[in-house]
VEXVOLO-674438 format. One line per field, with one value per residue: x, y, z of N, C-alpha, C in turn; residue in one letter. Coordinates in steps of 0.05 Angstrom, whole numbers, m for minus. Atoms other than C-alpha are relative to their C-alpha. Layout:
VEXVOLO-674438
n.X = (X|...)
n.Y = (Y|...)
n.Z = (Z|...)
ca.X = (X|...)
ca.Y = (Y|...)
ca.Z = (Z|...)
c.X = (X|...)
c.Y = (Y|...)
c.Z = (Z|...)
aa = (a|...)
END
This chain:
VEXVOLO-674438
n.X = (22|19|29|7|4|0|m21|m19|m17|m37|m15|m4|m2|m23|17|26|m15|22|11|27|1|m7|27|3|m18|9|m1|m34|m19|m32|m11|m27|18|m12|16|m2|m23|m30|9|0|m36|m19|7|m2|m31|m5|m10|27|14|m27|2|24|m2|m10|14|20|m21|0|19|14|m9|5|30|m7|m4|17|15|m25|m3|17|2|m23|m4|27|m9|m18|22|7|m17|m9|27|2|m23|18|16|m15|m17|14|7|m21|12|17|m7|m20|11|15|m19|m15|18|1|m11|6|25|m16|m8|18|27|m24|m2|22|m10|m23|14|18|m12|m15|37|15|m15|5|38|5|m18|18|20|m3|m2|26|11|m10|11|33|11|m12|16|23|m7|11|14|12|m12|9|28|m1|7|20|14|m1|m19|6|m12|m35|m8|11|m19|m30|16|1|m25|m22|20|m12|m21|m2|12|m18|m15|12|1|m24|m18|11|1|m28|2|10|m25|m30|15|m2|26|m2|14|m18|19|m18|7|m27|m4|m5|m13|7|m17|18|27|m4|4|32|11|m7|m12|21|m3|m18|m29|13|2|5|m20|m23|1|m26|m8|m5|m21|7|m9|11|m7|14|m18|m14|m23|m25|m8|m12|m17|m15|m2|m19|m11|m11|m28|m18|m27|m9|m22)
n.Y = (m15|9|m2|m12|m21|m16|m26|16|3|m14|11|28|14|28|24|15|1|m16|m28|m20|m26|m19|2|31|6|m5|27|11|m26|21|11|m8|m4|m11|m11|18|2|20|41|8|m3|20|28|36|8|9|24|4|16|16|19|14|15|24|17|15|25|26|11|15|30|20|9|16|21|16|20|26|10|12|7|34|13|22|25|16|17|18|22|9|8|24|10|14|23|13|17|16|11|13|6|21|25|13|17|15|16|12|15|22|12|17|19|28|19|14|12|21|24|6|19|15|m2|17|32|8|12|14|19|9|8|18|21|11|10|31|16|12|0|31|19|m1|28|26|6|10|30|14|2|19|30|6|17|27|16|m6|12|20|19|9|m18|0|m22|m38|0|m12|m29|m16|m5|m15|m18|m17|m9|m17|m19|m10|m15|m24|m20|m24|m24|m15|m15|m11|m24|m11|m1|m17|m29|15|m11|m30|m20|m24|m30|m15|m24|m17|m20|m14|m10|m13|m28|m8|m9|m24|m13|m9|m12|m17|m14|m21|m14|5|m18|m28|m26|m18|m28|m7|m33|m8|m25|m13|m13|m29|m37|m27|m20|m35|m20|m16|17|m2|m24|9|9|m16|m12|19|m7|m25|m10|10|m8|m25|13)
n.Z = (m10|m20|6|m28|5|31|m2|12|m19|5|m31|1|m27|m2|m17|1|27|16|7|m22|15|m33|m12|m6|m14|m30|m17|m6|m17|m25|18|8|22|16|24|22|25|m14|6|35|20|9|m8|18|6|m29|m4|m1|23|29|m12|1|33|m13|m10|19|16|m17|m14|21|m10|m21|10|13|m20|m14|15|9|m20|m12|19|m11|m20|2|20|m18|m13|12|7|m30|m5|16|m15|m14|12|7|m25|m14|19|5|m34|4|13|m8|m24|15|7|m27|5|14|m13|m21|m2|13|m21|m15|20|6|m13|m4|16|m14|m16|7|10|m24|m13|11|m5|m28|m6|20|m11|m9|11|7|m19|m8|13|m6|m29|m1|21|m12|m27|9|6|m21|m11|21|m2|m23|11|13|m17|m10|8|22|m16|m18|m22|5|5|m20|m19|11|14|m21|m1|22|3|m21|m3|20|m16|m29|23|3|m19|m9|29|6|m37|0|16|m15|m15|18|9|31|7|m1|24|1|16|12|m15|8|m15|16|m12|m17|12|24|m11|m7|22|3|m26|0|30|9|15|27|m2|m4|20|m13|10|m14|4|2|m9|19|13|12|m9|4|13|m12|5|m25|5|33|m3|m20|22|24|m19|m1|22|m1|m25|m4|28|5|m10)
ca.X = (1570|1539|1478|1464|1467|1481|1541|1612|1660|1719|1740|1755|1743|1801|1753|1693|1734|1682|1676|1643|1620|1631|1551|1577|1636|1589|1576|1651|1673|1717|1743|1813|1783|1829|1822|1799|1848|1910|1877|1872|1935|1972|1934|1943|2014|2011|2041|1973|1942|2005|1998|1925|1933|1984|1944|1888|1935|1953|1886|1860|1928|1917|1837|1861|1908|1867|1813|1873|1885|1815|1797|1863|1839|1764|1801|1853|1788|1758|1816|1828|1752|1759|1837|1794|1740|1791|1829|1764|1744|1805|1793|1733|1764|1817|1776|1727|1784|1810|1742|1736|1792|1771|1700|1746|1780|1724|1680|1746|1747|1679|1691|1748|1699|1648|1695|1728|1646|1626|1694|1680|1606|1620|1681|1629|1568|1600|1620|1555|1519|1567|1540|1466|1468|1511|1456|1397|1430|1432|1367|1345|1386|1354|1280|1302|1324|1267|1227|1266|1325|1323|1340|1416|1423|1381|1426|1497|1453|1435|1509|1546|1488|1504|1575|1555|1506|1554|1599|1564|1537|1601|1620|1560|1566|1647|1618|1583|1641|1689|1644|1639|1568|1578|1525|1570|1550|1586|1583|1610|1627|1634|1694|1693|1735|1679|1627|1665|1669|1585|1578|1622|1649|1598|1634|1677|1724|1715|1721|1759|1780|1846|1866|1937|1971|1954|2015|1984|2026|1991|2014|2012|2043|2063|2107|2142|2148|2184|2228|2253|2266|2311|2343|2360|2399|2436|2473|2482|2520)
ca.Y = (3381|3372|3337|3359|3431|3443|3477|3458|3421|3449|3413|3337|3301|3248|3218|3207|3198|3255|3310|3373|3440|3506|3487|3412|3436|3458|3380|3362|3419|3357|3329|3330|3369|3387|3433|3398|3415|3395|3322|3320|3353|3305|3246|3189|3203|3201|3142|3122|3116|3084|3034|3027|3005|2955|2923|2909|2880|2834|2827|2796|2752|2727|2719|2678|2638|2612|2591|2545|2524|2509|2482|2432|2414|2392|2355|2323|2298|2266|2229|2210|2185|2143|2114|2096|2060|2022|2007|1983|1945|1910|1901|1867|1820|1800|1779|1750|1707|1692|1665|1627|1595|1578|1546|1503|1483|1463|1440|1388|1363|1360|1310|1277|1275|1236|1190|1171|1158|1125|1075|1064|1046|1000|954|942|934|891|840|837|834|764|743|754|711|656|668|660|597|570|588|552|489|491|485|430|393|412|385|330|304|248|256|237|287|344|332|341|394|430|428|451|506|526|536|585|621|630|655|710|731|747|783|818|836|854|907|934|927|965|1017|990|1013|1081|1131|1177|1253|1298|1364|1433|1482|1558|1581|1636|1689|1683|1684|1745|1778|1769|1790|1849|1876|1935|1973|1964|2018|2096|2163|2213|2284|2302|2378|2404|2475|2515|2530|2594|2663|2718|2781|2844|2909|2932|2855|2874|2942|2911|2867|2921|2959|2900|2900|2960|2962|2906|2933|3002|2955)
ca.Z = (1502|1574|1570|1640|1624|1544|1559|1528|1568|1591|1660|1678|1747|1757|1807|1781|1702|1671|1638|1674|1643|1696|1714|1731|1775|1843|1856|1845|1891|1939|1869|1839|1777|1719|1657|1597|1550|1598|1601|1528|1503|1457|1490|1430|1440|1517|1555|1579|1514|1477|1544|1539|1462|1501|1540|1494|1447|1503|1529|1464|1464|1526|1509|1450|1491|1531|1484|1451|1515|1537|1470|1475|1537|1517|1450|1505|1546|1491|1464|1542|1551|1483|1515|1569|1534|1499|1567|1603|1538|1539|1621|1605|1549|1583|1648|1597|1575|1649|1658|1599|1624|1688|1670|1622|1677|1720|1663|1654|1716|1721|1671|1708|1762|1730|1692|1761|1793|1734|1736|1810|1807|1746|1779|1825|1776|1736|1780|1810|1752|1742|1806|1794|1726|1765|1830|1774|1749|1816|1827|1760|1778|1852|1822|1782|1832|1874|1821|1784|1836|1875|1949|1939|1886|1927|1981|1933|1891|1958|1980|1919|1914|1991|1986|1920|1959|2018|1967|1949|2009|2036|1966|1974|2056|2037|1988|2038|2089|2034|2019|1951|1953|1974|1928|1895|1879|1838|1884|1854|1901|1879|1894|1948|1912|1844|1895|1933|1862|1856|1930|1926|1860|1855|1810|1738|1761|1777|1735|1767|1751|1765|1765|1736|1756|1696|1643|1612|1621|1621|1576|1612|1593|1655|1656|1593|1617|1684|1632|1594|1659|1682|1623|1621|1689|1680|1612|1642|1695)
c.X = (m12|m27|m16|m15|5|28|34|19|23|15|m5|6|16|m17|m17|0|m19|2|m20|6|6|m16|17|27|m11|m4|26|21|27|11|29|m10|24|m13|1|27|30|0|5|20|14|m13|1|28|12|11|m22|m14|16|m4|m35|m5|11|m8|m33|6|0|m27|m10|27|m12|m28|1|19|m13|m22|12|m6|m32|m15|15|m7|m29|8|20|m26|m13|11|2|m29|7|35|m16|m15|11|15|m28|m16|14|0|m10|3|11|m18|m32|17|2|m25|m14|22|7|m28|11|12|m19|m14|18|m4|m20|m4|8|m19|m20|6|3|m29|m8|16|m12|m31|11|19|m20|m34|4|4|m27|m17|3|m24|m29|9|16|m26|m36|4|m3|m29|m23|5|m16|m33|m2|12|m29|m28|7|26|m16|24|36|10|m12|22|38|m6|3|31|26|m19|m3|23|0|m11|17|25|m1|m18|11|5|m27|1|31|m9|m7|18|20|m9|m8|m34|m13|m16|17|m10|12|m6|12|m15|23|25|0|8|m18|m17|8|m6|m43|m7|2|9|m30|5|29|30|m13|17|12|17|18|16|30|5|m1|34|4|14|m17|18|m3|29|21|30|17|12|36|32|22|23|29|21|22|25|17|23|4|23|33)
c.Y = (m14|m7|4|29|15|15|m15|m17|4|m13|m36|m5|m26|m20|m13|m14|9|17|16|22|16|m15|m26|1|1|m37|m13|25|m19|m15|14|15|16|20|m16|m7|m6|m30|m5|18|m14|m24|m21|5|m7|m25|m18|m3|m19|m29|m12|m16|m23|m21|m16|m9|m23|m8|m27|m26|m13|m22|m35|m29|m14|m13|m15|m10|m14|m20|m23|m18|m20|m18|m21|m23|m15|m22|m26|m21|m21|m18|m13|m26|m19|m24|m15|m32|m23|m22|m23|m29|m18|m15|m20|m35|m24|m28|m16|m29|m20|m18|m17|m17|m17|m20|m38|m18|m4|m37|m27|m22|m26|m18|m24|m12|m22|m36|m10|m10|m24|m32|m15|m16|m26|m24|m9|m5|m32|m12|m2|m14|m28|m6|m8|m30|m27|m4|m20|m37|m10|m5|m19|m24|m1|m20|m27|m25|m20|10|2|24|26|m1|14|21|24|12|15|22|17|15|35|27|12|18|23|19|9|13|18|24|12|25|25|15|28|23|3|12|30|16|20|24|10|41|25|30|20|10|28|29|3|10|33|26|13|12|27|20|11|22|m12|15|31|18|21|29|15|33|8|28|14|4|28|25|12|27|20|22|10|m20|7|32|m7|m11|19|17|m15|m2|17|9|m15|8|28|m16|m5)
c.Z = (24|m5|25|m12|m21|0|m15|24|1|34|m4|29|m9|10|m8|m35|m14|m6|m1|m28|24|12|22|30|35|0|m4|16|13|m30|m6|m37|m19|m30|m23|m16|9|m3|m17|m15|m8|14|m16|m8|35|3|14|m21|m17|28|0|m26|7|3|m12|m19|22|8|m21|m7|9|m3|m25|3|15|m6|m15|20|10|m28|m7|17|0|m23|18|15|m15|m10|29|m2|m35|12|15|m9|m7|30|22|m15|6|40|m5|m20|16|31|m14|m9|28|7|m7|9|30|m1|m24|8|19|m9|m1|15|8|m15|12|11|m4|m17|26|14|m15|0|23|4|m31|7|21|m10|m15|7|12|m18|m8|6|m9|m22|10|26|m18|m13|15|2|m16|6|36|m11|m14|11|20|m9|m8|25|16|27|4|m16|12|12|m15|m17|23|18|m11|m7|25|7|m23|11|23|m15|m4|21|17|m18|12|28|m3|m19|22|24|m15|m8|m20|m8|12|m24|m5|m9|m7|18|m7|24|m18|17|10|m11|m31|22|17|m26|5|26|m3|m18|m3|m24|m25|2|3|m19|21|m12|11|m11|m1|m1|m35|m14|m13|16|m9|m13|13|m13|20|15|m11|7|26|m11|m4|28|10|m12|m7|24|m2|m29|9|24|m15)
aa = (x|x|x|x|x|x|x|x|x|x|x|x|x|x|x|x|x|x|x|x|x|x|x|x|x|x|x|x|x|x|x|x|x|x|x|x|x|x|x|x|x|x|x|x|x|x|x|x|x|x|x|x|x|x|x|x|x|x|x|x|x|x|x|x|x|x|x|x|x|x|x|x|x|x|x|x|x|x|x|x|x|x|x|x|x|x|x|x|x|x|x|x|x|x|x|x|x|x|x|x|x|x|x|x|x|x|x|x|x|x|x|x|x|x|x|x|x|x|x|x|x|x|x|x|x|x|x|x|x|x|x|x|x|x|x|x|x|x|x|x|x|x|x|x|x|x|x|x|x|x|x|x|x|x|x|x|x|x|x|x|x|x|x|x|x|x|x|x|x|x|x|x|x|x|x|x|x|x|x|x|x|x|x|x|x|x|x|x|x|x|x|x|x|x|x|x|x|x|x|x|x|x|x|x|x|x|x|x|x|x|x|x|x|x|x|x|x|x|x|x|x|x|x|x|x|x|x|x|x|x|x|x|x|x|x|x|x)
END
């Protein structure tokens, strides 16, 4: 029934895909306007409705395909994103390690370092240390002549008490000479490639999303129609 004009319908515009009553046909006068009941003769046996059933079969395939597909592809991203985690995890151990390894090395010969200083300052301490209880001995045995010699023994006191002193103030001017009293410092310099690291290393690594050519076919009727078509000519061959 027109709800325009109440009237039944008995015509069909191709163009505008509607059904007119007479009333409805003056504004489709330039239309391709058929009679109802031609349109709809046998229509749910037509090849147009048996293809429109087609394609909404396939549609809802396809529909369903592709929510697999996009559904695979957000369970694919998560597995991926925990892989990851794992592989930067592992990143980070392993340069945790490297690390450890290198401030074991350093720490070592830090070590070395300050065995090697402490030797070299002690070949020299000890030795002088000698000298100073041999130069306070003298200096004990020179006030006791001072006080107690007479002048014969000052004189071979003072003598055998010059040569000791002369003694030691060349040992002490050859230290000097030899470098022997060089202050030693233990100096650590960072190496240039850690310190490049803290200069420059701004990032752990980057995230990026990489885009692959769909696999999904599409279902269409009018494909399968094509198919069959094909098909068909090469066996009448």
């Amino acid at each position: 029934m027109c709800d325009n004009h109440n009237e039944q319908y008995q015509l069909y515009c191709n163009q505008h895909a509607s059904p007119l009553c007479l009333q409805c046909i003056n504004d489709h006068s330039k239309c391709n306007v058929t009679s109802l009941e031609k349109v709809t003769s046998n229509v749910k046996t037509s090849g147009q409705f048996l293809d429109l059933e087609s394609r909404l079969g396939d549609l809802l395939q396809n529909i369903e395909r592709i929510k697999k597909n996009r559904e695979a592809n957000v369970t694919d991203i998560e597995k991926l994103r925990e892989q990851h985690i794992k592989e930067i995890k592992h990143i980070r151990v392993e340069i945790n390690n490297h690390l450890d390894n290198l401030e074991k090395q350093v720490l070592e010969e830090l070590r070395e370092k300050e065995y090697q200083c402490k030797e070299s300052i002690q070949k020299v301490l000890l030795p002088v240390k000698e000298r100073g209880s041999i130069i306070t001995q003298c200096q004990l045995n020179f006030k006791s002549i001072k006080d107690y010699a007479s002048d014969l023994q000052t004189y071979i006191g003072m003598r055998d008490l010059e040569v000791k002193v002369d003694e030691n103030e060349q040992y002490l001017q050859s230290l000097i000479d030899t470098k022997g009293l060089e202050h030693l410092d233990l100096v650590y310099k960072v190496d240039t490639n850690v310190q490049n690291i803290l200069n420059n290393l701004k990032s752990f690594g980057s995230i990026e999303i990489k885009n692959h050519i769909s696999d999904i076919e599409l279902t269409r009727a009018k494909d399968k129609q094509a198919q069959i078509q094909v098909a068909a000519t090469r066996k009448d061959r």
